[in-house]
MARVEX-41044 format. One record per residue: residue number from 1; x, y, z of N, C-alpha, C in turn; residue in one letter. Coordinates in pm, whole numbers, plus 50000, padded with zeros to 5 digits. Example, Ala and Ser with C-alpha at 12.3 -4.5 7.8 and 13.67 -1.06 7.14 Angstrom:
<sites>
(1,(51319,49431,50780),(51230,49550,50780),(51320,49670,50780),'A')
(2,(51285,49775,50708),(51367,49894,50714),(51290,50003,50787),'S')
</sites>
This chain:
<sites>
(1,(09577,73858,82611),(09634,73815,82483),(09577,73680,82441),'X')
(2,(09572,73584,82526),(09510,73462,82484),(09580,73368,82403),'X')
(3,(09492,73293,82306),(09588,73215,82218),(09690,73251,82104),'X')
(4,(09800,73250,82120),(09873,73269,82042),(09928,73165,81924),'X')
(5,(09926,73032,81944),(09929,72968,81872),(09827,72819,81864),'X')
(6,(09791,72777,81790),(09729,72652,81782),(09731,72561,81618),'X')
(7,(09869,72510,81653),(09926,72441,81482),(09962,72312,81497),'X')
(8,(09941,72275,81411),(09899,72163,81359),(10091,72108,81323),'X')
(9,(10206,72043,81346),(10299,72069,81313),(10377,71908,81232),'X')
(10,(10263,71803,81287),(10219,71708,81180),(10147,71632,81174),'X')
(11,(10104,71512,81143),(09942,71468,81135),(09983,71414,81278),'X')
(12,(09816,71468,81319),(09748,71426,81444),(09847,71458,81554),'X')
(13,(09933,71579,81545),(10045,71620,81660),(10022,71764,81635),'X')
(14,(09995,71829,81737),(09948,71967,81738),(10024,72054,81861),'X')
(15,(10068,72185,81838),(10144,72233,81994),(10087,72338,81972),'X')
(16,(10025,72455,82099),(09948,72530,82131),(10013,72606,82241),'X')
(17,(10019,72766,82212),(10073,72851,82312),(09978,72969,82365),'X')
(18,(10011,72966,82481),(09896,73062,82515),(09998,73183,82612),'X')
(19,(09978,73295,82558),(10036,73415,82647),(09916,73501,82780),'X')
(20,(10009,73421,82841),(09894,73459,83000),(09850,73610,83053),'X')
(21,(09753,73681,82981),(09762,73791,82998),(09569,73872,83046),'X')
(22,(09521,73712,83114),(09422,73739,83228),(09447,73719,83329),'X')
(23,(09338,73776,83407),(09358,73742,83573),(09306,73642,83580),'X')
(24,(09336,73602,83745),(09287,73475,83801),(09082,73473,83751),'X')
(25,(09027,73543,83794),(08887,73575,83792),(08895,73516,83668),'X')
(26,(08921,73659,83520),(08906,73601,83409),(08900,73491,83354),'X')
(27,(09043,73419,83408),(09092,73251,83368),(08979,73161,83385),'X')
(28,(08884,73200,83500),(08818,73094,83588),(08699,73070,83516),'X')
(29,(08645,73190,83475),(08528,73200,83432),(08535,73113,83246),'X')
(30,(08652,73175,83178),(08679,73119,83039),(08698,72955,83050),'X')
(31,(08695,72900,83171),(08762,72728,83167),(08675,72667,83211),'X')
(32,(08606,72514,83198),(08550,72467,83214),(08647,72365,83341),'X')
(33,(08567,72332,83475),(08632,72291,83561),(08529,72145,83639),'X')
(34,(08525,72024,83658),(08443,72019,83727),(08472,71986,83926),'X')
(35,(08392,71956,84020),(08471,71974,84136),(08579,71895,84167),'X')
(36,(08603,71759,84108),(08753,71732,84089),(08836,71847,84104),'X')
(37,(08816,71943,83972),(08937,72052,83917),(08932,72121,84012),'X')
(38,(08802,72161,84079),(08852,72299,84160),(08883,72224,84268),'X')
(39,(08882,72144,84346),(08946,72061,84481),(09122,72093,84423),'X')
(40,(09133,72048,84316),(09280,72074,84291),(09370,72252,84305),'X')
(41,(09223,72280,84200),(09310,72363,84162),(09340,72519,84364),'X')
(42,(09235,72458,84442),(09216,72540,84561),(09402,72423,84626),'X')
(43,(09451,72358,84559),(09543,72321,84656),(09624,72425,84613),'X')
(44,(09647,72500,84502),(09740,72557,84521),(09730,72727,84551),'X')
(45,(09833,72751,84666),(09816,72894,84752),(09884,72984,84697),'X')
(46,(09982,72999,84607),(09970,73107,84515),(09912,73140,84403),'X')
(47,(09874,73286,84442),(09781,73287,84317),(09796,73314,84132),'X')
(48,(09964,73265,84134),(10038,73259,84010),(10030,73093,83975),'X')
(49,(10049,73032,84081),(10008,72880,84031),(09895,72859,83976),'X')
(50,(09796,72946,84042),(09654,72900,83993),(09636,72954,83853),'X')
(51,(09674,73042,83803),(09650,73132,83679),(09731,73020,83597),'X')
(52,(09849,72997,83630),(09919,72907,83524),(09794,72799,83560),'X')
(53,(09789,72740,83642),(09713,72598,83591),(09587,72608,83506),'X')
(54,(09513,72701,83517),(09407,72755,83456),(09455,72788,83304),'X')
(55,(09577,72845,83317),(09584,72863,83144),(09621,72734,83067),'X')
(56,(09648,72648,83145),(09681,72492,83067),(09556,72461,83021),'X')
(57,(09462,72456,83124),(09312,72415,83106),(09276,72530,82980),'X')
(58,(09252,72618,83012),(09210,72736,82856),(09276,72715,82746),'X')
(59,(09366,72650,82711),(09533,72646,82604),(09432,72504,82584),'X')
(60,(09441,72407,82677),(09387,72276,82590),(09268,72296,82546),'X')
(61,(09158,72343,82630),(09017,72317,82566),(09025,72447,82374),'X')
(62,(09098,72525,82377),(09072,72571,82251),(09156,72510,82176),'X')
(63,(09230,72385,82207),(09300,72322,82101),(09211,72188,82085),'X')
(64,(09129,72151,82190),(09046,72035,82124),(08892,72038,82183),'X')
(65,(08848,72032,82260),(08712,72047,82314),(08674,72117,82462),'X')
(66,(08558,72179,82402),(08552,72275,82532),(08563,72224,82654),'X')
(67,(08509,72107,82709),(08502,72029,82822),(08625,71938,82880),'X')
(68,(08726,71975,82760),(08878,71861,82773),(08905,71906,82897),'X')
(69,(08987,71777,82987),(09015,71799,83104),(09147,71699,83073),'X')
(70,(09276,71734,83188),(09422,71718,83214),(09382,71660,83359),'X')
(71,(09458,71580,83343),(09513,71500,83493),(09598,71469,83524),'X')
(72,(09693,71398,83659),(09822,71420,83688),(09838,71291,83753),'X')
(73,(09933,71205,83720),(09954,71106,83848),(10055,71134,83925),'X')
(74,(09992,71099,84074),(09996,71099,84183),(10171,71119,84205),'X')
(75,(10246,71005,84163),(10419,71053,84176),(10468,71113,84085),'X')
(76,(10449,71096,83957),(10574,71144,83883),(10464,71292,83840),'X')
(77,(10356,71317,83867),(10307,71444,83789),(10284,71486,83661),'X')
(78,(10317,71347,83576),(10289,71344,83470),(10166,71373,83453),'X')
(79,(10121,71510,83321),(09985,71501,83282),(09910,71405,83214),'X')
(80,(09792,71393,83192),(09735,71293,83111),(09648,71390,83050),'X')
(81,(09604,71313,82921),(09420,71371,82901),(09334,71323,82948),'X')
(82,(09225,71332,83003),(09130,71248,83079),(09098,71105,83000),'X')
(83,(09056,71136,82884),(09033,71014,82848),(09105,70928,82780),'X')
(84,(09209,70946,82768),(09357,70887,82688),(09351,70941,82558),'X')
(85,(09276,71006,82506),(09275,71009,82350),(09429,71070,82297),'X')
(86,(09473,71127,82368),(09601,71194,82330),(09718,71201,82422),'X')
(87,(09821,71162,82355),(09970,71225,82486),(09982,71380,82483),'X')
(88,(10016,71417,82590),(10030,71531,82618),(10154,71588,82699),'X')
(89,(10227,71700,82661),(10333,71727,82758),(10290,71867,82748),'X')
(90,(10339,71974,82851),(10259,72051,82907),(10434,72154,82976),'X')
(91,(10436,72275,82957),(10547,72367,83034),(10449,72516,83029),'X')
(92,(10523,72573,83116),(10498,72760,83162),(10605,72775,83192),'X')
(93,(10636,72920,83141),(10719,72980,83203),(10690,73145,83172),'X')
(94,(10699,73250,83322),(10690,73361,83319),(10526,73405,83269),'X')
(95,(10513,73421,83148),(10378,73429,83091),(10276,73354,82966),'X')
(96,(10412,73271,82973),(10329,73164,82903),(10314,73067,82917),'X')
(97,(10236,72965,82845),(10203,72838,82823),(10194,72800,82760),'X')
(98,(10272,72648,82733),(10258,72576,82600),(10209,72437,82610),'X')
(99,(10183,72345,82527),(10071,72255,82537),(10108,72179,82385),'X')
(100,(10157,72015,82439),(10160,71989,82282),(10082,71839,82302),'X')
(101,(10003,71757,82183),(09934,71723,82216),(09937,71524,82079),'X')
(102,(09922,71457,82085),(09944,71370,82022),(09876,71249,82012),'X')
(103,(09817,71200,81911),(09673,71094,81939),(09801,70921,81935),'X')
(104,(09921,70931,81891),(09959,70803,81828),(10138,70851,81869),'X')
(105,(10174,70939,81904),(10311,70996,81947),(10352,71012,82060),'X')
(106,(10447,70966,82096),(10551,71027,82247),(10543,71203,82215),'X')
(107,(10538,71282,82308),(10573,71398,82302),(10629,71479,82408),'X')
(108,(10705,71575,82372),(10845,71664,82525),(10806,71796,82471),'X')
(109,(10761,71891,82529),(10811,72005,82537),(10816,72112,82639),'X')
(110,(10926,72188,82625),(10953,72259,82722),(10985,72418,82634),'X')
(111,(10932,72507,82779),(10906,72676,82735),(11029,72746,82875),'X')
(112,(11103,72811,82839),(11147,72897,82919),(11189,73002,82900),'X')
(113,(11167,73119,82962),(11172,73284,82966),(11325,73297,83010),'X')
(114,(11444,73368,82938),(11565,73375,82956),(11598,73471,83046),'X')
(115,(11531,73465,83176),(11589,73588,83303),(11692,73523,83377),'X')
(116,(11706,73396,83357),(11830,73377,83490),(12033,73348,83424),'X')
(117,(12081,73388,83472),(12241,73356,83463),(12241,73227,83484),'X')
(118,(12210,73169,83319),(12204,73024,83308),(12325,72994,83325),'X')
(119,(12436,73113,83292),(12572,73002,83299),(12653,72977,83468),'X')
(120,(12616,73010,83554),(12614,72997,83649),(12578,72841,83719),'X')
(121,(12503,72758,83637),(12439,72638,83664),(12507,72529,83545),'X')
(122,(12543,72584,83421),(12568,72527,83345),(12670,72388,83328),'X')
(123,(12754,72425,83427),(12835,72267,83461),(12728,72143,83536),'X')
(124,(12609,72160,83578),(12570,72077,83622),(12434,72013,83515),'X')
(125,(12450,72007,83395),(12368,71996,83292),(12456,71986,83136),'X')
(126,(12594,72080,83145),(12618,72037,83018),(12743,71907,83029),'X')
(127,(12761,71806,82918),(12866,71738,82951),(13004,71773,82856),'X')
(128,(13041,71677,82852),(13219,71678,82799),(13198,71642,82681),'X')
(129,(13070,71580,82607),(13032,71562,82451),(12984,71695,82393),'X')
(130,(12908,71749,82494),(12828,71852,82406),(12899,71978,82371),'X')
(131,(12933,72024,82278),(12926,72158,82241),(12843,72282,82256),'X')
(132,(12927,72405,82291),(12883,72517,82341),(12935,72651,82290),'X')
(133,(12866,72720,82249),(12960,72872,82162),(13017,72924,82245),'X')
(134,(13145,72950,82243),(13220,73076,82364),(13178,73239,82297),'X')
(135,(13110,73253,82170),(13029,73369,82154),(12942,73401,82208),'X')
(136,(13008,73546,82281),(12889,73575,82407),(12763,73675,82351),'X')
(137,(12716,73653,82215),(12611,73711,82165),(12567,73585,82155),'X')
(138,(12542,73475,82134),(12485,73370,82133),(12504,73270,82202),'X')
(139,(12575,73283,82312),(12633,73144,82450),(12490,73129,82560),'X')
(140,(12422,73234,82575),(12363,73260,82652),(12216,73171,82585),'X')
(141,(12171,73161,82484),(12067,73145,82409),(12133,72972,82368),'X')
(142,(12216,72952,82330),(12272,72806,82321),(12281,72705,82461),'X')
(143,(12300,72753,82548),(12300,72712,82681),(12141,72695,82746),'X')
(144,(12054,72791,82699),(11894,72795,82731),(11833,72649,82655),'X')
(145,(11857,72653,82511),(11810,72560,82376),(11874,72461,82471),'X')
(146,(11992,72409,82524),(12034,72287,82578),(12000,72246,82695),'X')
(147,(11923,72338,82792),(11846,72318,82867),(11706,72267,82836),'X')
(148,(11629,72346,82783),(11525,72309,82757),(11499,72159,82668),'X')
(149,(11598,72130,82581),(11598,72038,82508),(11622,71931,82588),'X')
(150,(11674,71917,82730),(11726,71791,82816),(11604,71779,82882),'X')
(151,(11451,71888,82899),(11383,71948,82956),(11277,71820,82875),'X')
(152,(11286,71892,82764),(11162,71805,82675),(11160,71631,82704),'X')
(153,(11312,71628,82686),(11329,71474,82652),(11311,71372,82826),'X')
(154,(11349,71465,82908),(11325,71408,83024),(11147,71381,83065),'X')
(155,(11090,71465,82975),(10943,71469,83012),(10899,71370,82951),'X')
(156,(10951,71334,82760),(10913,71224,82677),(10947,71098,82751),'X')
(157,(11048,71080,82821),(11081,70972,82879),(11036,70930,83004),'X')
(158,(10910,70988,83037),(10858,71010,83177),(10936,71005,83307),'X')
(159,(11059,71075,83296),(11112,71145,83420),(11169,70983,83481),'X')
(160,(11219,70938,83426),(11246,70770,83448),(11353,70762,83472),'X')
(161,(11503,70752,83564),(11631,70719,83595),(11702,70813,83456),'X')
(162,(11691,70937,83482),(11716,71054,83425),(11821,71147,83506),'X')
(163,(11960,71168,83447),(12051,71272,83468),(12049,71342,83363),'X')
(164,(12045,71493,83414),(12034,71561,83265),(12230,71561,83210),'X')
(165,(12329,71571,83272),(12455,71525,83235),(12482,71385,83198),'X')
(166,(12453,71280,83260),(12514,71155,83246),(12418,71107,83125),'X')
(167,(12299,71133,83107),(12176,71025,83044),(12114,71124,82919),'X')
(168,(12159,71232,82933),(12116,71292,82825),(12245,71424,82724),'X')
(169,(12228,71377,82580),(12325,71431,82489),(12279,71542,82382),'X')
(170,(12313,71689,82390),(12257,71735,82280),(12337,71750,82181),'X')
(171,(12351,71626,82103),(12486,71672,81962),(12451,71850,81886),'X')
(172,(12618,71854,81834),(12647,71992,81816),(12541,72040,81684),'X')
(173,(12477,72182,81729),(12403,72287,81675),(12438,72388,81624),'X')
(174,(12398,72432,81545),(12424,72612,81512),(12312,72716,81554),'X')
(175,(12325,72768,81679),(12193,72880,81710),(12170,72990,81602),'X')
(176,(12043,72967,81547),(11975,73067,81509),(11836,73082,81569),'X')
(177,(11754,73157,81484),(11592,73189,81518),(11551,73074,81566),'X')
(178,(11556,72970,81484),(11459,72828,81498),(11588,72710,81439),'X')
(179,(11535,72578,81484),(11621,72458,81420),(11574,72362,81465),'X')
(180,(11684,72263,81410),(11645,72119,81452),(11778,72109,81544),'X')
(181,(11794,71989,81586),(11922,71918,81640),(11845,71782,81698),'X')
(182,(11939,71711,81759),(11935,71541,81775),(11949,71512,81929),'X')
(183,(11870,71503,82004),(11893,71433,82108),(11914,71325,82161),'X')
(184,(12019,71268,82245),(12045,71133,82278),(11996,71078,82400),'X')
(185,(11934,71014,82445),(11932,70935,82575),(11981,70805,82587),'X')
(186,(12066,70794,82677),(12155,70662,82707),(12131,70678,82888),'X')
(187,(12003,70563,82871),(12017,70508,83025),(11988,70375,83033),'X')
(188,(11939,70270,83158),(11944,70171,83149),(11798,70138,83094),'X')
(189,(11715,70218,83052),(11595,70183,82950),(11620,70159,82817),'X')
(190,(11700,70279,82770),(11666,70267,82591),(11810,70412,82597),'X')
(191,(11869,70353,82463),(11954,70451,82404),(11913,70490,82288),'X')
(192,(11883,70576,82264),(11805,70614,82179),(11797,70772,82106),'X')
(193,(11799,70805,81982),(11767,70946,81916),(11702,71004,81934),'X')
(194,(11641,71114,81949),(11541,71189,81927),(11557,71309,81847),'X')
(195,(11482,71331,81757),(11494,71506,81629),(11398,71582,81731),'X')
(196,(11472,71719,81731),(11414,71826,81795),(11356,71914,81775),'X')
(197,(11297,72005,81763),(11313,72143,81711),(11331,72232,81799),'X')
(198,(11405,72375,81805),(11421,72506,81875),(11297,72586,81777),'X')
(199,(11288,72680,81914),(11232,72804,81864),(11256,72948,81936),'X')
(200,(11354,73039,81913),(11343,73130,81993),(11304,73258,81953),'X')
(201,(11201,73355,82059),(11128,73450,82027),(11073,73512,82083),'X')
(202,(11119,73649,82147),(11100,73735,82225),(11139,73701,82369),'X')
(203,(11254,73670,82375),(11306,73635,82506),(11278,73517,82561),'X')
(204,(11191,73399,82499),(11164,73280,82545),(11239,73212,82398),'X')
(205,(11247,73047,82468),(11314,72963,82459),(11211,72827,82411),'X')
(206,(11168,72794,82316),(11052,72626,82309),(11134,72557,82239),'X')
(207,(11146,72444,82321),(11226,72268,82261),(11099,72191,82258),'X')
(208,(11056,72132,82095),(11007,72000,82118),(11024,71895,82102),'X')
(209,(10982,71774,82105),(11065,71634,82053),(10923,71585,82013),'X')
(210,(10945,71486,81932),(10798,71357,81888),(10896,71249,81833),'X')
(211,(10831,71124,81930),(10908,70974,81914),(10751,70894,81872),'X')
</sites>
């Protein structure tokens, strides 16, 4: 399937999805790697890690140059672009990949495929501010969007003295197809807003943020 999206969503901030639907072989051959990449990419021993990491690499180079290369530091795993030209935040889930990308912007986003009994986990992520539908045609999909959205913002904030209950707020939403809503972070860095957007579609779940 390949690229599925590559948009432009405002100046000089672009998010890019790719539906993972080559093999490892395929992936390898379509991506430009040099032995840096493959030293890395041989650390990892399943061969579903490797396909996802490979489709990050294929997802970025057709959103900016064939030779673009991603890097990671050492503790927090944050990606980079090699040469700083852009922020980047980076999720997979199941069969896809998403990729958002920013020359002058903070950026969060997060992708997740709705297979697990999110509400099962849900006390340890939602708080006593946030609102939640007890409509069980839409509780399930409101509970995902509030995940992922604590998802994004923890990534914009580089994973920094982060509780997704105590430090992060998703004021009240109305689930539909797509939206906005407002995220809060209150920790001992910065209290602070963030505008969001949802997107849900075909069983997956994308939150992004830009600060």
């Amino acid at each position: 399937m390949g690229l599925l999206i590559n948009q432009e969503i405002e100046e000089e901030c672009r998010i890019g999805l790719w539906e993972i639907a080559e093999d490892y072989e395929t992936l390898f051959r379509m991506t430009y790697l040099n032995d840096e990449d493959i030293r890395r990419l041989n650390t990892f021993k399943n061969i579903s890690r490797k396909v996802e990491s490979l489709s990050v690499r294929a997802l970025l180079q057709q959103m900016t140059r064939p030779d673009a290369r991603i890097v990671y530091r050492r503790q927090s795993r944050k990606p980079y672009f090699d040469d700083g030209s852009y922020n980047i935040s980076v999720s997979h889930s199941h069969k896809r990949t998403s990729v958002m990308l920013s020359k002058n912007k903070l950026v969060g986003i997060d992708l997740e495929f709705m297979s697990h009994n999110i509400e099962r986990v849900a006390h340890k992520f939602i708080n006593e501010q946030e609102t939640v539908s007890d409509n069980p045609s839409v509780r399930c999909e409101h509970l995902y969007i509030h995940w992922c959205a604590k998802e994004a913002l923890y990534k914009i904030c580089d994973k920094v003295d982060i509780n997704f209950q105590k430090n992060l707020t998703i004021q009240p939403f109305e689930v539909d197809s797509q939206g906005d809503m407002i995220g809060v972070v209150h920790n001992n860095f910065r209290n602070e807003e963030y505008k969001m957007h949802y997107l849900l579609e075909n069983n997956y779940v994308l939150v992004y943020c830009i600060k």
